[in-house]
C-alpha positions in Angstrom: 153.6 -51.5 46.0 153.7 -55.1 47.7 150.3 -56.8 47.9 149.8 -57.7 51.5 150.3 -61.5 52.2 147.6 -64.1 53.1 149.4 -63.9 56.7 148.9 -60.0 56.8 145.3 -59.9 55.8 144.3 -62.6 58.4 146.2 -60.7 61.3 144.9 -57.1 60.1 141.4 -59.4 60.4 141.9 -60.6 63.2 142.6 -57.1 64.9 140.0 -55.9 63.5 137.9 -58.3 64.9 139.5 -58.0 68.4 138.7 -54.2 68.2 135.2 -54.6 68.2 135.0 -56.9 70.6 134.1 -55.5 73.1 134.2 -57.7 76.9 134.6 -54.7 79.5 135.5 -50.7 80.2 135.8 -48.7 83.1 133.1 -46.0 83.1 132.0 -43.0 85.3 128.4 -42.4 86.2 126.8 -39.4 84.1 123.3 -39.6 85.6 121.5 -42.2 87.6 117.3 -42.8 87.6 116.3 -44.6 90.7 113.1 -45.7 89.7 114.5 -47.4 86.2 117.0 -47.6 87.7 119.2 -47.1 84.2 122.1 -45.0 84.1 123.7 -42.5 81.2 127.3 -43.8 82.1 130.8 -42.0 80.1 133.3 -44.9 78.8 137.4 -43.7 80.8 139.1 -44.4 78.0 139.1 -42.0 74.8 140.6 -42.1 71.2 143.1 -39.9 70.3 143.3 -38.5 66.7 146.4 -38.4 64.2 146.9 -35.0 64.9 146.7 -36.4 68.6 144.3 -34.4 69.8 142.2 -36.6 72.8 138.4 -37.1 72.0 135.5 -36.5 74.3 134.3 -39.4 76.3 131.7 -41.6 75.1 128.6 -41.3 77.1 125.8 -44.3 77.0 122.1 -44.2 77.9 120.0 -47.1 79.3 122.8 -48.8 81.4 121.4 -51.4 83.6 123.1 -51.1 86.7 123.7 -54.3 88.7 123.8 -54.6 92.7 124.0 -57.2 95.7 120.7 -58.9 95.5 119.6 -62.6 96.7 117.5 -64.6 98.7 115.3 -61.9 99.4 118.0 -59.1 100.2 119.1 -56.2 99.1 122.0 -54.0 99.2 122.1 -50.8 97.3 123.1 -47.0 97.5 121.9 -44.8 94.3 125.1 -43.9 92.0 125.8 -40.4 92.0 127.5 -38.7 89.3 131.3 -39.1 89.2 130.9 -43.1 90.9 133.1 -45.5 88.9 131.5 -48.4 87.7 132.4 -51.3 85.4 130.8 -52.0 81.9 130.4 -55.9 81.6 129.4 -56.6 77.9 126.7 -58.7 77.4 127.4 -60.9 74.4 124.2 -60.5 72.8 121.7 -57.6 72.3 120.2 -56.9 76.0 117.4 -55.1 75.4 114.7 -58.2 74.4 116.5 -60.1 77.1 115.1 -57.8 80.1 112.0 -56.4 78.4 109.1 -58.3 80.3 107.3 -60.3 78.1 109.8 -59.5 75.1 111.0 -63.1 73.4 114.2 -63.7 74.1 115.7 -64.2 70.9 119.1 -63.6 70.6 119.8 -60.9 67.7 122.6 -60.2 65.5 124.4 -57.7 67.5 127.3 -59.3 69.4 129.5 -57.7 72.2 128.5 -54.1 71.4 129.0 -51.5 74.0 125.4 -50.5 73.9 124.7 -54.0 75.9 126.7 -53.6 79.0 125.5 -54.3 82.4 127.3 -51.4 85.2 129.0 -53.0 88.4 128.9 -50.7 91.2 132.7 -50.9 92.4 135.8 -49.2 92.8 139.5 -50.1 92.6 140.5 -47.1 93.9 143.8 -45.0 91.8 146.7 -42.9 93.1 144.1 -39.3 92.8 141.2 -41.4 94.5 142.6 -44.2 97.0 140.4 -46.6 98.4 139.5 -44.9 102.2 141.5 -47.2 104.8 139.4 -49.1 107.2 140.1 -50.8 110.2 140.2 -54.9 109.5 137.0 -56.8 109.6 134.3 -55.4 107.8 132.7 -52.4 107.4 129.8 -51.2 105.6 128.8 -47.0 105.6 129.5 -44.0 104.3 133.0 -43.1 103.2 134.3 -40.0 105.5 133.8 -42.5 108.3 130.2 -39.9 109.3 128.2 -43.5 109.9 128.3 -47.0 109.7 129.0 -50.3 111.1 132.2 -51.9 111.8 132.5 -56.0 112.9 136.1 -56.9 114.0 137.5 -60.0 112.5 137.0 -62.2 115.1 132.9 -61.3 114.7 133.1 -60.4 118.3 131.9 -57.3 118.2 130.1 -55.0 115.9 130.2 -51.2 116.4 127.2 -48.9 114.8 128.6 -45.0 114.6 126.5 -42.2 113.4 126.3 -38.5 113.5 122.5 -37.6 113.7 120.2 -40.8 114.9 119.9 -44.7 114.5 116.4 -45.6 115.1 115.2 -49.4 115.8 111.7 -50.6 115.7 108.7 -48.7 114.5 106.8 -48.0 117.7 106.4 -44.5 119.7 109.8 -42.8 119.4 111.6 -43.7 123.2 114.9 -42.3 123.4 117.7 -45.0 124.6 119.1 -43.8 127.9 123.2 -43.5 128.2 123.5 -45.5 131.6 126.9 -44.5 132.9 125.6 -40.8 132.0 122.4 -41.1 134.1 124.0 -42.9 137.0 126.9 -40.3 137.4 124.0 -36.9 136.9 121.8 -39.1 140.1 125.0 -39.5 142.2 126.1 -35.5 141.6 122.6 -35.0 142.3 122.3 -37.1 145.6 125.7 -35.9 146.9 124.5 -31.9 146.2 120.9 -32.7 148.6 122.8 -35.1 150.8 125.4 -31.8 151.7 122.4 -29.9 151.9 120.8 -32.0 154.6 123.1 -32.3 156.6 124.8 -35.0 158.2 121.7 -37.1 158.9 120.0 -36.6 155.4 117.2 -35.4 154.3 114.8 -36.2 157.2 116.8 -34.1 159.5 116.5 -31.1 156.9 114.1 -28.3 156.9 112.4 -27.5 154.2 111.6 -24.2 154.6 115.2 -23.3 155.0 116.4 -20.3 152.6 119.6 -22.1 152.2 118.6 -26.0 151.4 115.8 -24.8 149.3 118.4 -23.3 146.8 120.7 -25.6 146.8 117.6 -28.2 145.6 116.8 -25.5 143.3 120.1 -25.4 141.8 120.3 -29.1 141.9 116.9 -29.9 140.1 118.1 -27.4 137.5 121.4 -28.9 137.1 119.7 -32.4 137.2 117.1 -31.3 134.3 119.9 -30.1 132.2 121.7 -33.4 132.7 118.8 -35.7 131.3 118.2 -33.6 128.5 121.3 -34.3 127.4 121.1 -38.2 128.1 117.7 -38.7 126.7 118.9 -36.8 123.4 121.2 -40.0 122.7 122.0 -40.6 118.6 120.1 -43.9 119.6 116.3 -44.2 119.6 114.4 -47.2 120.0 111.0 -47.1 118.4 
């Protein structure tokens, strides 16, 4: 059998050395821990045997996973199992590096999958698009259920949700829907105006069978109406 040559041994090397280099992998959250907030995340690609048979997904504890955070802000939404995510490799051992009070000596290990930092992302794929959205942006829940939209031109910026926004802290006030109010004190106005007669409600009796009633029937109507309006999705607090 042929020896290998110099120029085989240094490419088998360098593959070798390529192979465990590891730089970044698409991964699925496993588990998430809010309060550590570390993740057990499973590696998307798998090995497949000589007798090609596929392998089971690598899983890895202790991922540190990364969100929007600066000047004082904070954007986050706790991965649930399934979320994509992607594993950036930390060149060097991460562990001393975000212990508190650990030196921060770099170790021996290099580009090993056990130092990855998790992105929160998605690129979306042909069984799990990317949800389409209006242009501008938009920031919310996926199915649409609530969030807020701004248009491109910053113009206007549209809150939707399906229970209740709340702003402020203060003694919970209802907003009132205007256009809903004004059209329940007109129907209401018109109903006692008929009732009066043609002079209004000076020229009515009181005591009458017939306009008492009809104010009944309006004050009912009228209740019924402002429950609706003061159970807006919008309360100011």
């Amino acid at each position: 059998m042929k020896a290998p040559s110099d120029v085989d041994v240094l490419a088998r090397w360098q593959r070798k050395t390529l192979e465990r280099t590891n730089v970044c992998k698409l991964a699925t959250i496993v588990a998430y821990n809010d309060a550590t907030n570390r993740a057990v995340v499973a590696l998307q690609q798998v090995a497949q045997h000589a007798d090609g048979s596929i392998g089971t997904p690598r899983q890895i504890p202790g991922v540190p996973v990364a969100f929007w955070r600066v000047g004082g802000f904070l954007q986050k939404a706790s991965p649930l199992p399934g979320d994509e995510v992607l594993l950036v490799i930390h060149d060097r051992a991460l562990n001393k590096l975000l212990a508190a009070g650990e030196p921060r000596i770099p170790s021996d290990r290099m580009h090993d999958v056990n130092d990855a930092i998790a992105i929160t992302f998605s690129v979306g794929r042909a069984t799990d698009p990317m949800p389409p959205t209006a242009a501008g942006l938009q920031l919310g829940r996926e199915d649409g259920t609530a969030g807020l939209a701004i248009d491109p031109a910053g113009a206007t910026a549209s809150l939707n949700a399906t229970t209740t926004v709340r702003l402020g802290s203060a003694p919970v006030q209802p907003a009132v829907l205007g256009v809903a109010l004004q059209s329940a004190l007109t129907a209401f106005a018109a109903t006692v105006g008929s009732a009066a007669g043609t002079w209004g409600l000076a020229t009515a009796d009181p005591a009458s069978a017939t306009f008492a009633t009809t104010l009944a029937t309006a004050l009912t109507d009228l209740a019924t109406d402002l429950a609706t309006i003061l159970s807006a999705k919008v309360v100011i607090e």
